[in-house]
PDBQT receptor file of N, H, CA, C and O in Angstrom, charges set to zero:
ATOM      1  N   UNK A   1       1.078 155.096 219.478  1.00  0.00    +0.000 N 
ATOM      2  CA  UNK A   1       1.251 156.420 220.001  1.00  0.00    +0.000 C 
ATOM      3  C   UNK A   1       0.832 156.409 221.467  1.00  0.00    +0.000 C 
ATOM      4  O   UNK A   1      -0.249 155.896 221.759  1.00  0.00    +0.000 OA
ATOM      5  N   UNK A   2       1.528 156.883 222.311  1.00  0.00    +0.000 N 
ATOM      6  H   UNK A   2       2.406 157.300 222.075  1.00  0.00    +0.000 HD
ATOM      7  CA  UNK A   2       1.495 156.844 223.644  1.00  0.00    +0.000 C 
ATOM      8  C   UNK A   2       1.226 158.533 224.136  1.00  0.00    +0.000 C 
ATOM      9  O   UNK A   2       1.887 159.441 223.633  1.00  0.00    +0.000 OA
ATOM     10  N   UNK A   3       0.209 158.769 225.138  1.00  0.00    +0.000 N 
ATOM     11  H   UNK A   3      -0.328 158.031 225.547  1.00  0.00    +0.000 HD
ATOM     12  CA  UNK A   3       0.054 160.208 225.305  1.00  0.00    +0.000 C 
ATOM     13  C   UNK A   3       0.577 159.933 227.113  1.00  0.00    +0.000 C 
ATOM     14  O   UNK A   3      -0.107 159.409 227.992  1.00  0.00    +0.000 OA
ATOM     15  N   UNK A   4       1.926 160.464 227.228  1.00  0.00    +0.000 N 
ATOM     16  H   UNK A   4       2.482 160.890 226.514  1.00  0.00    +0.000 HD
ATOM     17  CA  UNK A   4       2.306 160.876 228.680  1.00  0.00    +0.000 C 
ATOM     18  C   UNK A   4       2.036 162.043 228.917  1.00  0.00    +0.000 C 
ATOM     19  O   UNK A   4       3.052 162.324 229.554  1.00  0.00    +0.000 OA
ATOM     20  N   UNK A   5       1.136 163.451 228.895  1.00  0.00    +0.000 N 
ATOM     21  H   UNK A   5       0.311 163.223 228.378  1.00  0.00    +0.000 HD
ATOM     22  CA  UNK A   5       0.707 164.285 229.448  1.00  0.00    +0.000 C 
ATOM     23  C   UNK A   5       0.285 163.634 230.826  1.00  0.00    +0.000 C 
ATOM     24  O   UNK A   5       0.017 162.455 231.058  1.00  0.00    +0.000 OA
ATOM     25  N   UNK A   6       0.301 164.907 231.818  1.00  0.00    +0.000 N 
ATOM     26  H   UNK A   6       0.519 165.864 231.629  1.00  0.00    +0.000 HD
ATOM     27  CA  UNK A   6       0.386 164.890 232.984  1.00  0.00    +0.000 C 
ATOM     28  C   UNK A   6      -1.290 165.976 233.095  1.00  0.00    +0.000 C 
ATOM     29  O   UNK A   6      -1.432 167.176 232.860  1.00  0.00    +0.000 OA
ATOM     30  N   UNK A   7      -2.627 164.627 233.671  1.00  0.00    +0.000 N 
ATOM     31  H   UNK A   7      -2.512 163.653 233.862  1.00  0.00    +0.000 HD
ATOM     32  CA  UNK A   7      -3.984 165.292 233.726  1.00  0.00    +0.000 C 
ATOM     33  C   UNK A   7      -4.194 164.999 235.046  1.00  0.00    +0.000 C 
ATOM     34  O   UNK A   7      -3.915 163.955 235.637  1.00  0.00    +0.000 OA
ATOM     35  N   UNK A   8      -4.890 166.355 235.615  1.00  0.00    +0.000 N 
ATOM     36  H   UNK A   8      -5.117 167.203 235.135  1.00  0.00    +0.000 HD
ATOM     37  CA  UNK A   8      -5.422 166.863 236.813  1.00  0.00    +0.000 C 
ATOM     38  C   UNK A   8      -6.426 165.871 237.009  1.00  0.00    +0.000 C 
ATOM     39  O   UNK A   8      -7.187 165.575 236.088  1.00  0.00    +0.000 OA
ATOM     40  N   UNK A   9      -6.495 165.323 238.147  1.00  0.00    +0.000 N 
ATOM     41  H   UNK A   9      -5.877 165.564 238.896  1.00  0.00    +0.000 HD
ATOM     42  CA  UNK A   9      -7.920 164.060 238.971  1.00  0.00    +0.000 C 
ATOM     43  C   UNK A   9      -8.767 165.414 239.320  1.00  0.00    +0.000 C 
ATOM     44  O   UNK A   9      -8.484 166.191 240.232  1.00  0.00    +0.000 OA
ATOM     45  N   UNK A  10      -9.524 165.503 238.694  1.00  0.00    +0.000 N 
ATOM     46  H   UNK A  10      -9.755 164.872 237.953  1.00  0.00    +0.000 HD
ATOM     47  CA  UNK A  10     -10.876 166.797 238.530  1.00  0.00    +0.000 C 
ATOM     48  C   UNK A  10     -12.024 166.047 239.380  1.00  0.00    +0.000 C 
ATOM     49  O   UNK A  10     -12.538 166.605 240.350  1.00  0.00    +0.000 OA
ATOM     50  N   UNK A  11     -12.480 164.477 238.875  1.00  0.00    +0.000 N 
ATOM     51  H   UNK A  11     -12.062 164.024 238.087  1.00  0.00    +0.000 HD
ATOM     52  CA  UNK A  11     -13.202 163.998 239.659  1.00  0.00    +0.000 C 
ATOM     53  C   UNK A  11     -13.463 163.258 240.824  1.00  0.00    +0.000 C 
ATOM     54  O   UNK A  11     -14.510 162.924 241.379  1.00  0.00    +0.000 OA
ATOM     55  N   UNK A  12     -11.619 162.981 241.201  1.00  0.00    +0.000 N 
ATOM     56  H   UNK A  12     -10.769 163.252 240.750  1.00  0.00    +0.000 HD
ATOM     57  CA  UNK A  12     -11.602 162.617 242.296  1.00  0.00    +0.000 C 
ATOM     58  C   UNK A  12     -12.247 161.413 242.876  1.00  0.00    +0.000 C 
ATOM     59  O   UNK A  12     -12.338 161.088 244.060  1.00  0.00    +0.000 OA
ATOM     60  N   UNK A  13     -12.892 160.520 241.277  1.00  0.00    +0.000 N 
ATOM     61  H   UNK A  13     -12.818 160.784 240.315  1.00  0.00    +0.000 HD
ATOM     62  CA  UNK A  13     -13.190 159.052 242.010  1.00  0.00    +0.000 C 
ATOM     63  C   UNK A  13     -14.862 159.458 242.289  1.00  0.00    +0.000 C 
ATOM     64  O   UNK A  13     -15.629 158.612 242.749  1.00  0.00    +0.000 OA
ATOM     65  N   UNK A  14     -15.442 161.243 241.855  1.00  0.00    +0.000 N 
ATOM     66  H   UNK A  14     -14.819 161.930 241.480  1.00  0.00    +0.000 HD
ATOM     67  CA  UNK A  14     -16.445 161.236 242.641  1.00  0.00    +0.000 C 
ATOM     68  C   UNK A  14     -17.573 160.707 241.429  1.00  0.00    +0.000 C 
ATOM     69  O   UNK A  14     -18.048 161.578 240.701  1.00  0.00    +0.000 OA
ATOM     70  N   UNK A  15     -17.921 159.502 241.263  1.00  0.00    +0.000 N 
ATOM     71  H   UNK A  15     -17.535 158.795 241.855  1.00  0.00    +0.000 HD
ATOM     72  CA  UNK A  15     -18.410 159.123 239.910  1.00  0.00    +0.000 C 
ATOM     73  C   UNK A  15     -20.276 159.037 239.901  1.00  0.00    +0.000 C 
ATOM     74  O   UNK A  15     -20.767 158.975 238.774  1.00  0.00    +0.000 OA
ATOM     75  N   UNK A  16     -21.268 159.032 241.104  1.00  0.00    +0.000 N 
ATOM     76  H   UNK A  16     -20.869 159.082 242.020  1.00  0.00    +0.000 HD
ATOM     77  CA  UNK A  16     -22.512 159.211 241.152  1.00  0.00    +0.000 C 
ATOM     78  C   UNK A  16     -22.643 160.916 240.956  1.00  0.00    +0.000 C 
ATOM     79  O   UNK A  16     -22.552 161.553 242.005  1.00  0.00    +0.000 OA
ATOM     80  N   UNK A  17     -22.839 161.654 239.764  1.00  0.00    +0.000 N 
ATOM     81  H   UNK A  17     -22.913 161.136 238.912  1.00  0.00    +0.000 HD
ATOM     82  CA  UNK A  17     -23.005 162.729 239.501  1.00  0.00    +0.000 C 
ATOM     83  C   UNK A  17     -24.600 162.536 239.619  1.00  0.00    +0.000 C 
ATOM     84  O   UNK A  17     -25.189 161.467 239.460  1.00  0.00    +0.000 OA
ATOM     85  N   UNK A  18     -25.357 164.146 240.023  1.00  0.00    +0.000 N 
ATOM     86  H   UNK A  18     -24.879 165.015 240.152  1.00  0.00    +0.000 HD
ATOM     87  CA  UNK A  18     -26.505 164.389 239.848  1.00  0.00    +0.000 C 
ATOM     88  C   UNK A  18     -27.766 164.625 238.635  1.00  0.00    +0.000 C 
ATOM     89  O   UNK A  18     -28.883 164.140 238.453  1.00  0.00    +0.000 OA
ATOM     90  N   UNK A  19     -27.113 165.407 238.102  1.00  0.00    +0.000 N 
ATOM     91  H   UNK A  19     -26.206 165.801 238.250  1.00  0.00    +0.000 HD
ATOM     92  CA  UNK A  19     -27.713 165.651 236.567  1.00  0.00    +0.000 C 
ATOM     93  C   UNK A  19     -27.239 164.763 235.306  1.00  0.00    +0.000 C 
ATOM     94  O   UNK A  19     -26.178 164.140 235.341  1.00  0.00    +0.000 OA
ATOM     95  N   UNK A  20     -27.842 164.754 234.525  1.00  0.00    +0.000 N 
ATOM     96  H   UNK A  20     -28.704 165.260 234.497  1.00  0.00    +0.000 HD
ATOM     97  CA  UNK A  20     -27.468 163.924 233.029  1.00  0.00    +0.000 C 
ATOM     98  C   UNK A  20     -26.823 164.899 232.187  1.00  0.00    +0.000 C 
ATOM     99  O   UNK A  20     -27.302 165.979 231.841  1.00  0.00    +0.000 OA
ATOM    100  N   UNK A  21     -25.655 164.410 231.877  1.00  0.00    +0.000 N 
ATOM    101  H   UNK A  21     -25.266 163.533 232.158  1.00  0.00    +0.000 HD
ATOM    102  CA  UNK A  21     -24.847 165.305 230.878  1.00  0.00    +0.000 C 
ATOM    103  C   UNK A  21     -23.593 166.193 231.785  1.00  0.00    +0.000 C 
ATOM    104  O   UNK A  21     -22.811 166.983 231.257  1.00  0.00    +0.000 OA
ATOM    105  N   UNK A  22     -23.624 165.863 233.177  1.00  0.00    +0.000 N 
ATOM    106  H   UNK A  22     -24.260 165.220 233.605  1.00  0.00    +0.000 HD
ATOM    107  CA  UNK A  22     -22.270 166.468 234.429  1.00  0.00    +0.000 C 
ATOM    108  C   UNK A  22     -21.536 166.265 233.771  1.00  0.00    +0.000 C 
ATOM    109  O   UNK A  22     -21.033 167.243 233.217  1.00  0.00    +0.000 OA
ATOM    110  N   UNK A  23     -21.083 165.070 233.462  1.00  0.00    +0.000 N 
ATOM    111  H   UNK A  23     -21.491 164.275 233.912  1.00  0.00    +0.000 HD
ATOM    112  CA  UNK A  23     -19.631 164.701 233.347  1.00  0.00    +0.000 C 
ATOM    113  C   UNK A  23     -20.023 163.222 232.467  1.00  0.00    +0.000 C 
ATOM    114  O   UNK A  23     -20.853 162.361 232.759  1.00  0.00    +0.000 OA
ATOM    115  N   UNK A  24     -19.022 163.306 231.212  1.00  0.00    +0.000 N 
ATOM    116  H   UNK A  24     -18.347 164.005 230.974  1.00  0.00    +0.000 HD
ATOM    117  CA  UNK A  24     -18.934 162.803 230.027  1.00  0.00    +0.000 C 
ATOM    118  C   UNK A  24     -17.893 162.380 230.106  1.00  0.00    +0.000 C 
ATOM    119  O   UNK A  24     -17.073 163.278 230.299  1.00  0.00    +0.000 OA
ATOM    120  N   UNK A  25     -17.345 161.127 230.039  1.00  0.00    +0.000 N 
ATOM    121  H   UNK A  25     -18.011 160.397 229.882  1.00  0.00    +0.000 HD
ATOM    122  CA  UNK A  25     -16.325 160.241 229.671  1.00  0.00    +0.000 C 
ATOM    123  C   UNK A  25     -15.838 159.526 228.501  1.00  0.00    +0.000 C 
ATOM    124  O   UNK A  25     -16.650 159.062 227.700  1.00  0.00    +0.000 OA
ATOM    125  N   UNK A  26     -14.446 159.381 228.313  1.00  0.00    +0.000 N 
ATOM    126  H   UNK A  26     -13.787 159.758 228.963  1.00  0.00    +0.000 HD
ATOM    127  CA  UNK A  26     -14.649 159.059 226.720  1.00  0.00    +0.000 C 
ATOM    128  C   UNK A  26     -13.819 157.400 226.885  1.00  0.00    +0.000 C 
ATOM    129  O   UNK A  26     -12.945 157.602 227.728  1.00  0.00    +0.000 OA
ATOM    130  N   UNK A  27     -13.755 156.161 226.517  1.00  0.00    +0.000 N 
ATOM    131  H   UNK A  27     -14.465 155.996 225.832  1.00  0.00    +0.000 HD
ATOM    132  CA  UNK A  27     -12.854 155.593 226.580  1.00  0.00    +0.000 C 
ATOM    133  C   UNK A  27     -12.516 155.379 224.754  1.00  0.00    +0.000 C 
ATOM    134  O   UNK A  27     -13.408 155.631 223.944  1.00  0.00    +0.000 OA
ATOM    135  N   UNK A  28     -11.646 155.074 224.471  1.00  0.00    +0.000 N 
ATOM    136  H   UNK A  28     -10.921 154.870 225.129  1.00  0.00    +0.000 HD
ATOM    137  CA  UNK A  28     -10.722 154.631 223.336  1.00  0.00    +0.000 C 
ATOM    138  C   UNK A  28      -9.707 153.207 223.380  1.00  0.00    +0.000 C 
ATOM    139  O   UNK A  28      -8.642 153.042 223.975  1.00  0.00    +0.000 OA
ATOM    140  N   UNK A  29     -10.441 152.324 222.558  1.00  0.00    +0.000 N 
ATOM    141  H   UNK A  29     -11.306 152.458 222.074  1.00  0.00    +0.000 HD
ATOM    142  CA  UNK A  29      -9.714 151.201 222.475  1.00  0.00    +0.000 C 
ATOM    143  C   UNK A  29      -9.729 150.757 221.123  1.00  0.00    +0.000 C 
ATOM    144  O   UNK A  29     -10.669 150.944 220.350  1.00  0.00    +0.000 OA
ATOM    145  N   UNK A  30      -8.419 150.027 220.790  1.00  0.00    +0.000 N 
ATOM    146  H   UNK A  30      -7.655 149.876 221.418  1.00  0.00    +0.000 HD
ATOM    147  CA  UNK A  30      -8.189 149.293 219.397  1.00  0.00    +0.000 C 
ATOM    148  C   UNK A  30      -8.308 148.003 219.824  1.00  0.00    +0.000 C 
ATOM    149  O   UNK A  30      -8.136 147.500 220.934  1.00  0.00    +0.000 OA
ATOM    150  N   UNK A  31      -8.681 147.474 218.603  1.00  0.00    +0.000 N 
ATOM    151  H   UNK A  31      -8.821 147.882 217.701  1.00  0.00    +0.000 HD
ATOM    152  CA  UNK A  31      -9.104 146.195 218.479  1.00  0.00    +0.000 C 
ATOM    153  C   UNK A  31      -8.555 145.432 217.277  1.00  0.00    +0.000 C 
ATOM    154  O   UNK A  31      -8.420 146.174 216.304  1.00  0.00    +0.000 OA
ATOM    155  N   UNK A  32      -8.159 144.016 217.037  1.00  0.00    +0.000 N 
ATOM    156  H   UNK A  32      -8.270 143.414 217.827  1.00  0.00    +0.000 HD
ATOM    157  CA  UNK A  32      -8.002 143.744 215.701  1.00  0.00    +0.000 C 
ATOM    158  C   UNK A  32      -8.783 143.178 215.058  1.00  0.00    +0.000 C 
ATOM    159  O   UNK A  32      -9.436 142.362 215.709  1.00  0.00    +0.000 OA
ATOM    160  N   UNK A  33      -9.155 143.287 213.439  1.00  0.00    +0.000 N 
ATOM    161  H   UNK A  33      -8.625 143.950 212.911  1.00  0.00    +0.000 HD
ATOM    162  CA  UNK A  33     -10.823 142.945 212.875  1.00  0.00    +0.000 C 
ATOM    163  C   UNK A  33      -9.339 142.414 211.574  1.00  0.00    +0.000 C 
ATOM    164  O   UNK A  33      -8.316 142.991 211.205  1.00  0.00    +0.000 OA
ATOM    165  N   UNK A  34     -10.087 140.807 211.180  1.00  0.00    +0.000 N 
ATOM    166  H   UNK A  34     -10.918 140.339 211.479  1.00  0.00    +0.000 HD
ATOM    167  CA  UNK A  34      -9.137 140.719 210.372  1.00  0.00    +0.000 C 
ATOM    168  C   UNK A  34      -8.250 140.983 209.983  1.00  0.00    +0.000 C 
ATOM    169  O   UNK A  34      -8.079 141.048 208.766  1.00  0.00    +0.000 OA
ATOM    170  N   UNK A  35      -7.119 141.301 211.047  1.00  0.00    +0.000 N 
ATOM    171  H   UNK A  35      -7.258 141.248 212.036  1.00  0.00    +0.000 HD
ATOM    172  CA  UNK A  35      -5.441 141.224 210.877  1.00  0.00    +0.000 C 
ATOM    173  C   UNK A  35      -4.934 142.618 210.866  1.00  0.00    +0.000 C 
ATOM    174  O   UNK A  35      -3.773 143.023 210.813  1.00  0.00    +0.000 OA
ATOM    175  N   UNK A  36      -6.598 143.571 210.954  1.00  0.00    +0.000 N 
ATOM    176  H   UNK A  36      -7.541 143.241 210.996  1.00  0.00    +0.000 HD
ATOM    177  CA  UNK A  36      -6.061 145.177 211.029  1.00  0.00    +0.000 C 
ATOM    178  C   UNK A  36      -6.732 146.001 212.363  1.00  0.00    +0.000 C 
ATOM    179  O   UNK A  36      -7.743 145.928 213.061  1.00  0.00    +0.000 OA
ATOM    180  N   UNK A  37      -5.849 146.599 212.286  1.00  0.00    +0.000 N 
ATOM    181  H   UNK A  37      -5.028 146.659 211.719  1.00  0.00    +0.000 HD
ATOM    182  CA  UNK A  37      -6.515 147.744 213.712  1.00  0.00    +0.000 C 
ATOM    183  C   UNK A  37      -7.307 148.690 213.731  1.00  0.00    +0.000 C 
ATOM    184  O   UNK A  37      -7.056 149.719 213.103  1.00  0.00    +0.000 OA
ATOM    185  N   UNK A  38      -8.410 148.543 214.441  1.00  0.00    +0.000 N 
ATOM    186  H   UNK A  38      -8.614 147.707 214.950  1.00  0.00    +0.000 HD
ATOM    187  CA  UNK A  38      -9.699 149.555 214.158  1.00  0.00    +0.000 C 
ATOM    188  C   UNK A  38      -9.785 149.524 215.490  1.00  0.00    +0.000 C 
ATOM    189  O   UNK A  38      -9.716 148.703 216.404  1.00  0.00    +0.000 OA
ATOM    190  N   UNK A  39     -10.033 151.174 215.253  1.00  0.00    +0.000 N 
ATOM    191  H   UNK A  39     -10.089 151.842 214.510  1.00  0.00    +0.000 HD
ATOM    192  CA  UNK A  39     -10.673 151.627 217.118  1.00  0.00    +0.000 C 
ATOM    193  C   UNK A  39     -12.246 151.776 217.373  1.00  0.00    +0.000 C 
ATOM    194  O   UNK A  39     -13.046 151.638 216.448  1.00  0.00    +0.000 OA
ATOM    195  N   UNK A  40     -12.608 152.042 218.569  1.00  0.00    +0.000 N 
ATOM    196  H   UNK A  40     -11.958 152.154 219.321  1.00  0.00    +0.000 HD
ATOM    197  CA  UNK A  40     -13.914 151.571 219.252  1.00  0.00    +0.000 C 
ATOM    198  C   UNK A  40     -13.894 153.331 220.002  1.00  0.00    +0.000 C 
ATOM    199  O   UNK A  40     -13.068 153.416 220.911  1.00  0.00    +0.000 OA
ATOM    200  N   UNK A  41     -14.476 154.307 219.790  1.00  0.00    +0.000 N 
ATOM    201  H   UNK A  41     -15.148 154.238 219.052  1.00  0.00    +0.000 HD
ATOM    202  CA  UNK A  41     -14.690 155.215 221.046  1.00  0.00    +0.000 C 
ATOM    203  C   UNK A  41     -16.375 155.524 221.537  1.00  0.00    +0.000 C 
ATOM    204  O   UNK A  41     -17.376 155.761 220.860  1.00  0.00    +0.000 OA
ATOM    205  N   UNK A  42     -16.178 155.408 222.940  1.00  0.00    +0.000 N 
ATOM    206  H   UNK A  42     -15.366 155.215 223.490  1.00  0.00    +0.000 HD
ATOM    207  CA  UNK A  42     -17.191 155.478 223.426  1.00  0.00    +0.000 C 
ATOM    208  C   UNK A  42     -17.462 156.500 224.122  1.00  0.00    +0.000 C 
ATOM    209  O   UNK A  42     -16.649 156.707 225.022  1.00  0.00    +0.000 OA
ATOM    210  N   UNK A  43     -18.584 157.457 224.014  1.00  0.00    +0.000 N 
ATOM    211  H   UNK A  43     -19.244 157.289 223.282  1.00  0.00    +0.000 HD
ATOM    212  CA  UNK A  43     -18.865 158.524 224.624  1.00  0.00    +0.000 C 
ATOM    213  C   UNK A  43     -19.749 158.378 225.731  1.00  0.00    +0.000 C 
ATOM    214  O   UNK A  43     -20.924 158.246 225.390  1.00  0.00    +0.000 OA
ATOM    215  N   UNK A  44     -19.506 158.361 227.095  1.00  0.00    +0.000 N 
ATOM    216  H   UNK A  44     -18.551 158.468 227.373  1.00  0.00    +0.000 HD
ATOM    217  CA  UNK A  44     -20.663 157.884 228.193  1.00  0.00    +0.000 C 
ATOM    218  C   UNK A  44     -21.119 158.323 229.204  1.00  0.00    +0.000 C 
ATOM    219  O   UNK A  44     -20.317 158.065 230.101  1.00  0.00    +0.000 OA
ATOM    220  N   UNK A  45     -22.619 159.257 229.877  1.00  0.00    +0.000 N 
ATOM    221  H   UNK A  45     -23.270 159.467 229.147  1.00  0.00    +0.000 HD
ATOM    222  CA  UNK A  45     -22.483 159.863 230.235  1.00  0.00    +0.000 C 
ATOM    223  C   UNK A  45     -22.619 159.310 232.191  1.00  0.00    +0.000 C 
ATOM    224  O   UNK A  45     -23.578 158.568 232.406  1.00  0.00    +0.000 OA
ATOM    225  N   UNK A  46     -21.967 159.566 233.111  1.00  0.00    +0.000 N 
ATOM    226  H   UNK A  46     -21.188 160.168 232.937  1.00  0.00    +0.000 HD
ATOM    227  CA  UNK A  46     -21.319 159.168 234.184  1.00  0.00    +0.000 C 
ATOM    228  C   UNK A  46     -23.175 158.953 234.966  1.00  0.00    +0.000 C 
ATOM    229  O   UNK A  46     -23.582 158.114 235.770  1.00  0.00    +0.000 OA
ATOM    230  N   UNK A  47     -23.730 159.835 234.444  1.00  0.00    +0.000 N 
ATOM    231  H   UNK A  47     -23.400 160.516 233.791  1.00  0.00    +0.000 HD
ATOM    232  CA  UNK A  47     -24.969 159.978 235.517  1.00  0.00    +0.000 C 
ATOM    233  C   UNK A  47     -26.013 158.704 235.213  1.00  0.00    +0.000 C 
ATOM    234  O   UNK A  47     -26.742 158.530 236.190  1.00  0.00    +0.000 OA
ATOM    235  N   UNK A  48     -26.311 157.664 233.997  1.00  0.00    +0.000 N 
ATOM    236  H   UNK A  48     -25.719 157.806 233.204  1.00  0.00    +0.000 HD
ATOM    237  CA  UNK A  48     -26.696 156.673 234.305  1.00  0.00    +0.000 C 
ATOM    238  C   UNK A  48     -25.428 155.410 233.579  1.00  0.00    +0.000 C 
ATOM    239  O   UNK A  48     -25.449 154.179 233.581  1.00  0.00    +0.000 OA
ATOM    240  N   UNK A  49     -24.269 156.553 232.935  1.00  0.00    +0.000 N 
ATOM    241  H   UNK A  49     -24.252 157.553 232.934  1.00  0.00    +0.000 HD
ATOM    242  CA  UNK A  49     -23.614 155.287 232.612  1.00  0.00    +0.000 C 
ATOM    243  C   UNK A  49     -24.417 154.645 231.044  1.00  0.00    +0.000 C 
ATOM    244  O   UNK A  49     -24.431 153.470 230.676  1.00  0.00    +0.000 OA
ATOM    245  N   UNK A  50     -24.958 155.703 230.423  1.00  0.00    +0.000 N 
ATOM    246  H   UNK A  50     -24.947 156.657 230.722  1.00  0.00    +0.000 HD
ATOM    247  CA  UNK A  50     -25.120 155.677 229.666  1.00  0.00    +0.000 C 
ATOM    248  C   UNK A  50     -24.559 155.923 228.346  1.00  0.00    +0.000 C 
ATOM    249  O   UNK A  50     -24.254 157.114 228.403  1.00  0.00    +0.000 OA
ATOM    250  N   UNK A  51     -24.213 155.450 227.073  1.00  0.00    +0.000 N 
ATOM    251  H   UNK A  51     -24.461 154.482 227.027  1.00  0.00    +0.000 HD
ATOM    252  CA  UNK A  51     -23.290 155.509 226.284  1.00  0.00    +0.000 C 
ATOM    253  C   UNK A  51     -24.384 156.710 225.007  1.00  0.00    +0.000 C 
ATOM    254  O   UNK A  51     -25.464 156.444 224.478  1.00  0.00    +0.000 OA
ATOM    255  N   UNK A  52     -23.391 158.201 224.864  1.00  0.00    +0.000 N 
ATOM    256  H   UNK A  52     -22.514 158.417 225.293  1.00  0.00    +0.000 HD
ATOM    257  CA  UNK A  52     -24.415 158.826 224.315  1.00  0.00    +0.000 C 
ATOM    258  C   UNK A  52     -24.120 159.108 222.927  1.00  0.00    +0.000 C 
ATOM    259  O   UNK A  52     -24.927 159.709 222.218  1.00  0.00    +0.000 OA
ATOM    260  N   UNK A  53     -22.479 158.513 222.314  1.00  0.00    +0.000 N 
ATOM    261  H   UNK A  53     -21.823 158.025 222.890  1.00  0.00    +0.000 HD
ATOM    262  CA  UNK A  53     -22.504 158.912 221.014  1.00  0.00    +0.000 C 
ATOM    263  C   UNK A  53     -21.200 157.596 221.234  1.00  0.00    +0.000 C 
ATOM    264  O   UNK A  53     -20.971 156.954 222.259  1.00  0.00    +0.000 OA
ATOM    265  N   UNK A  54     -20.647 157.525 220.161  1.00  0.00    +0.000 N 
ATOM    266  H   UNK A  54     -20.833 158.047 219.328  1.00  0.00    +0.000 HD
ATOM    267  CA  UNK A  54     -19.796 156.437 219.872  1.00  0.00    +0.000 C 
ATOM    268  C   UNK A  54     -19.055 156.406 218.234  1.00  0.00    +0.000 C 
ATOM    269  O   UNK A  54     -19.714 156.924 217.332  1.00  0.00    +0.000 OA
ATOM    270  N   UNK A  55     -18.410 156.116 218.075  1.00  0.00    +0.000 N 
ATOM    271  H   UNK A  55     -17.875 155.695 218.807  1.00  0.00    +0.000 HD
ATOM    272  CA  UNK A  55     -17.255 155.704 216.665  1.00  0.00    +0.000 C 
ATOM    273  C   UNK A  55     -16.548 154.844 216.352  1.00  0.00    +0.000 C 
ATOM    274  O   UNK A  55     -15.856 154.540 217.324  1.00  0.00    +0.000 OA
ATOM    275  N   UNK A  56     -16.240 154.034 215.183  1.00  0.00    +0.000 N 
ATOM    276  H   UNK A  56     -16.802 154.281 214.393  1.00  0.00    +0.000 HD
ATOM    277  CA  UNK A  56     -15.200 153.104 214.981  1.00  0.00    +0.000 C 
ATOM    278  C   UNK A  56     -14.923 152.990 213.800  1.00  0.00    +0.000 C 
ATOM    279  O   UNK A  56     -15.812 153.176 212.969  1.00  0.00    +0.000 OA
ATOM    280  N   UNK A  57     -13.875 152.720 213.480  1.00  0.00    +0.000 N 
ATOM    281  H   UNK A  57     -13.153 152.568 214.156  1.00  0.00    +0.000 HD
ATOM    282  CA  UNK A  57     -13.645 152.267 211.886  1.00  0.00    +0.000 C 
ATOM    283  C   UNK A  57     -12.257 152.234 212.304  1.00  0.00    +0.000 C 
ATOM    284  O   UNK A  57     -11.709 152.232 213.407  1.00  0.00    +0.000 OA
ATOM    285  N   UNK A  58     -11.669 152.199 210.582  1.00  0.00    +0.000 N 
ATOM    286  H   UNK A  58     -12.114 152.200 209.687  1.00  0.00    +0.000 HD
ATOM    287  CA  UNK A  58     -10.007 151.493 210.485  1.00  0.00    +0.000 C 
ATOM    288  C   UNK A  58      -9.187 152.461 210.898  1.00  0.00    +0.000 C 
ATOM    289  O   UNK A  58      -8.028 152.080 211.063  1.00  0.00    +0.000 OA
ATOM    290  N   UNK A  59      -9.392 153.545 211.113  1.00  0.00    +0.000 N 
ATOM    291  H   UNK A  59     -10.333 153.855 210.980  1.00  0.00    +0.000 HD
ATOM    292  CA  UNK A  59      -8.775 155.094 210.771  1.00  0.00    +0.000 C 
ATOM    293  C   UNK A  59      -9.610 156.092 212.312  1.00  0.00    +0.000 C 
ATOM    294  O   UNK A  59     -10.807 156.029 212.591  1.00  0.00    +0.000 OA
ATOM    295  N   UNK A  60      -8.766 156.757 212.920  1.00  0.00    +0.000 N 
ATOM    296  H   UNK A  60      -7.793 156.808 212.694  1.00  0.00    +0.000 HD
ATOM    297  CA  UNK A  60      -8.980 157.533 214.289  1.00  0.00    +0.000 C 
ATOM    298  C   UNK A  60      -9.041 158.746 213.224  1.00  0.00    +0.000 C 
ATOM    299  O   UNK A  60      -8.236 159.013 212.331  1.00  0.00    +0.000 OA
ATOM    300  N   UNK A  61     -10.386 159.481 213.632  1.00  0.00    +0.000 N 
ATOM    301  H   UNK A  61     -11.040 159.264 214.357  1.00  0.00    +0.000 HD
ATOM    302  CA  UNK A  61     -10.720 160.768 213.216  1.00  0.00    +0.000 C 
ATOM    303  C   UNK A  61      -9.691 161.726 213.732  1.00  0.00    +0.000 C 
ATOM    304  O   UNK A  61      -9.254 161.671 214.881  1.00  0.00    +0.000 OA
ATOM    305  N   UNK A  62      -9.263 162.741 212.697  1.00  0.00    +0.000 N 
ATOM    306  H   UNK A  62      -9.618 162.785 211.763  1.00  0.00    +0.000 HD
ATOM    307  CA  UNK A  62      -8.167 163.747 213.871  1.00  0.00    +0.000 C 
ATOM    308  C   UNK A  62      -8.418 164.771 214.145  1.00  0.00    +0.000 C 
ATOM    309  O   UNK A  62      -7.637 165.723 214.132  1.00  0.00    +0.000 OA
ATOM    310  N   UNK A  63      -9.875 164.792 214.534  1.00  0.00    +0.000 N 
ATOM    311  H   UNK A  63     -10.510 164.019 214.545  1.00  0.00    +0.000 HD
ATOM    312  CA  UNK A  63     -10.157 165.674 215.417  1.00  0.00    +0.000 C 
ATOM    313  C   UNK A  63     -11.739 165.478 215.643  1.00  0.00    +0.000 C 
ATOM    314  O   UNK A  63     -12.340 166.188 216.450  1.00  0.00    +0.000 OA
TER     315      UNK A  63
């Protein structure tokens, strides 16, 4: 599944935020674990680059 929505650059690259918890990033990647696809999401927050919640298994939560 491919998401081509068209998202606004809000941060503009501006990535040393001041406070903890500014701005929260999410990345999402699949991986293969014995011949099947399981995803990895990482919740991280920009101000030390710290990872503050996270998920994975065989199956993407839908919602």
């Amino acid at each position: 599944m491919v998401n081509n929505d068209q998202i606004s650059n809000v941060l503009n690259r501006q990535f040393n935020n001041k406070k903890p918890n500014e701005v929260v990033v999410i990345d999402l990647t699949y991986v293969q674990v014995g011949g099947k696809w399981h995803y990895i999401c990482l919740l991280i927050d920009l101000f030390n680059r710290e990872i503050i919640g996270y998920s994975s298994g065989p199956k993407k939560p839908l919602n």
